[in-house]
C-alpha positions in Angstrom: 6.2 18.5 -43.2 2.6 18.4 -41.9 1.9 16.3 -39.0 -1.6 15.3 -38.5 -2.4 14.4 -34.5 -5.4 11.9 -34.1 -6.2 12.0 -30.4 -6.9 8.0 -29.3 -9.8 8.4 -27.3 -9.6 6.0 -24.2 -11.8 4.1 -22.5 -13.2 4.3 -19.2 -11.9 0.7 -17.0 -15.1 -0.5 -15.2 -14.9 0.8 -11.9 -13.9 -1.3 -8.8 -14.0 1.2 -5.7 -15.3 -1.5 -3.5 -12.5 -4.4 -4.5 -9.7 -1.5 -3.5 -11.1 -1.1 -0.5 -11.2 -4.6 0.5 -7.8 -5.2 -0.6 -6.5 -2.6 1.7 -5.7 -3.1 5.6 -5.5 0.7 5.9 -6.2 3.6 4.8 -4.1 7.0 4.5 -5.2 10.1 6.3 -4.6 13.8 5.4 -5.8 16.0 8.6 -5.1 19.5 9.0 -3.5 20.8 12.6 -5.1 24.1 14.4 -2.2 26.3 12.5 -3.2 24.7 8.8 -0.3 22.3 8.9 -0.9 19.0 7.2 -0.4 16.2 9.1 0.0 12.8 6.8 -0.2 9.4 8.5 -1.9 6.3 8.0 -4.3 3.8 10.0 -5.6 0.4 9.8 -9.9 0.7 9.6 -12.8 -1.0 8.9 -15.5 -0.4 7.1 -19.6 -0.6 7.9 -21.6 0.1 5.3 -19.9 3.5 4.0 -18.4 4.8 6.9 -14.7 3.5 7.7 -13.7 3.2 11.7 -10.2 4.0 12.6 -9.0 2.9 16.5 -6.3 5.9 16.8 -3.6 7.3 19.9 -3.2 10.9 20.8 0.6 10.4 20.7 -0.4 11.0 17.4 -0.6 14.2 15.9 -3.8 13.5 13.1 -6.1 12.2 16.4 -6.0 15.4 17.7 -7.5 16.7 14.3 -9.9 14.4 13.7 -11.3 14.2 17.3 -11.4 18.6 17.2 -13.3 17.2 13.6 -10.7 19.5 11.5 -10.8 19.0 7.5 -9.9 15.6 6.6 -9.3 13.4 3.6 -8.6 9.6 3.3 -7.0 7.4 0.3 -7.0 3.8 -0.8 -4.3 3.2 -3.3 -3.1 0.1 -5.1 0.5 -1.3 -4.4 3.1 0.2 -6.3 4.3 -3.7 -6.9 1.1 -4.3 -8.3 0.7 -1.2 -10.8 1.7 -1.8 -14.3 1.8 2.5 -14.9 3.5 4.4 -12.0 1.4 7.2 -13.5 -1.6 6.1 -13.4 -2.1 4.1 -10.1 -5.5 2.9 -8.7 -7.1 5.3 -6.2 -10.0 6.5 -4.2 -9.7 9.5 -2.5 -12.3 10.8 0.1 -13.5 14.2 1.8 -14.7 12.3 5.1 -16.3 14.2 8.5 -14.4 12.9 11.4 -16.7 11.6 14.6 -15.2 10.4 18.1 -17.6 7.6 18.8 -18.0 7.0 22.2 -16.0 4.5 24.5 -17.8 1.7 25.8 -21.3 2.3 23.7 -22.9 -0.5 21.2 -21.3 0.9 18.2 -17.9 1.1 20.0 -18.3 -2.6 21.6 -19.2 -3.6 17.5 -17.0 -1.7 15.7 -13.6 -2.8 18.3 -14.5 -6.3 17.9 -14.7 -6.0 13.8 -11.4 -4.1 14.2 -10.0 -7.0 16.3 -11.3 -10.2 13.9 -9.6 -8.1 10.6 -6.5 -7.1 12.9 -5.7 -9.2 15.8 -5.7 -9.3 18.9 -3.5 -6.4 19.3 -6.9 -4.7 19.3 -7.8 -6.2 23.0 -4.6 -4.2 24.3 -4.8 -0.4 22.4 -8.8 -0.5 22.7 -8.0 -0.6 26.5 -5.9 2.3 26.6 -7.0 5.1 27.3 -5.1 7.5 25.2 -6.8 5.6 22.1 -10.3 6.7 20.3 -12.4 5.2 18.0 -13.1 7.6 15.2 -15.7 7.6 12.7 -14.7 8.8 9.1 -18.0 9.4 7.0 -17.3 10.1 3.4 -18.6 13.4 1.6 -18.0 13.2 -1.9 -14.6 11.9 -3.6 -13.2 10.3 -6.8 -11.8 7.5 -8.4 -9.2 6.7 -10.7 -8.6 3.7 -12.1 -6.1 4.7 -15.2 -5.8 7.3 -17.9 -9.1 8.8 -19.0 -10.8 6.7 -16.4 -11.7 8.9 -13.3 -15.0 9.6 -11.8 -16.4 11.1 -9.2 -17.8 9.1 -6.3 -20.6 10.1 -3.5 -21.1 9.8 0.3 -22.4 6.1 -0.2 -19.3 5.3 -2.4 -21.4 4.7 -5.7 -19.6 6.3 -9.2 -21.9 9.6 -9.6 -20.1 10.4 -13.8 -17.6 9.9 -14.8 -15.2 12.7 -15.6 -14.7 14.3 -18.7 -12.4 16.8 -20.4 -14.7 19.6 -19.2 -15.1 18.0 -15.7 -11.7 16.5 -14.8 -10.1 19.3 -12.8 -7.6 18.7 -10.1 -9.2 16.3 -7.0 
């Protein structure tokens, strides 16, 4: 018995990096401590133009990394109760630089009050403590999946650079 296998090709979904964002309140961070050790955790950000804002405490392990500016990576990633294929979940996934922006300047006075219109007025209290810092994530490179076959790589300004083929889809 001779099975012939016809490979469905799929198509590409139109991507929507900018609509996942928007629909997130925060965004997962991967840092890395001194000793290598991941440190997973999450924060609520905004974003201005492409650079996302995170107001963070250094009871936490991952501000420590990102104000020594160690490796880190961020995610957006669609609700599981909103994803029809476990497998194939919505995502963005970011190489970012980490920058302490300073307390008290124009972009800190700017970015605390767009952090306290999208999150409340909690804001007004942590801002004002002083183990919290305003960090600056600015993306590198990244990629974008939006289903099977439909991944592409994304840039520093978060625009699709190709989409990725058989010959260029290698692990993110």
């Amino acid at each position: 018995m001779n099975h012939t296998h016809t490979e469905k090709k799929i198509k590409p979904v139109v991507p929507k990096v900018q609509e996942l964002i928007n629909a997130s309140k925060s965004v997962i961070l991967a840092t890395v401590d001194a000793d290598g050790f991941p440190n997973p955790s999450y924060a609520p950000f905004v974003q201005v133009g492409s650079t996302f804002y995170i107001l963070v405490s250094f009871m936490a392990k991952h501000t420590k990394n990102l104000a020594d500016g160690r490796k880190t990576a961020i995610m957006f990633i669609k609700d599981e109760s909103a994803t029809k294929q476990i497998y194939a979940r919505e995502r963005l996934t970011l190489e970012v630089t980490p920058s302490q922006i300073e307390r008290d300047s124009e972009v800190w006075n700017n970015v605390v009050a767009q952090l306290k219109q999208a999150h409340g007025k909690v804001v007004d209290v942590i801002s004002g403590m002083g183990d919290f810092i305003l960090i600056a994530l600015q993306p590198v490179k990244g990629s974008y999946v939006n289903g099977f076959g439909s991944a592409y790589f994304v840039d520093a300004h978060l625009e699709i650079v190709e989409h990725r083929n058989d010959v260029n889809h290698q692990a993110e």
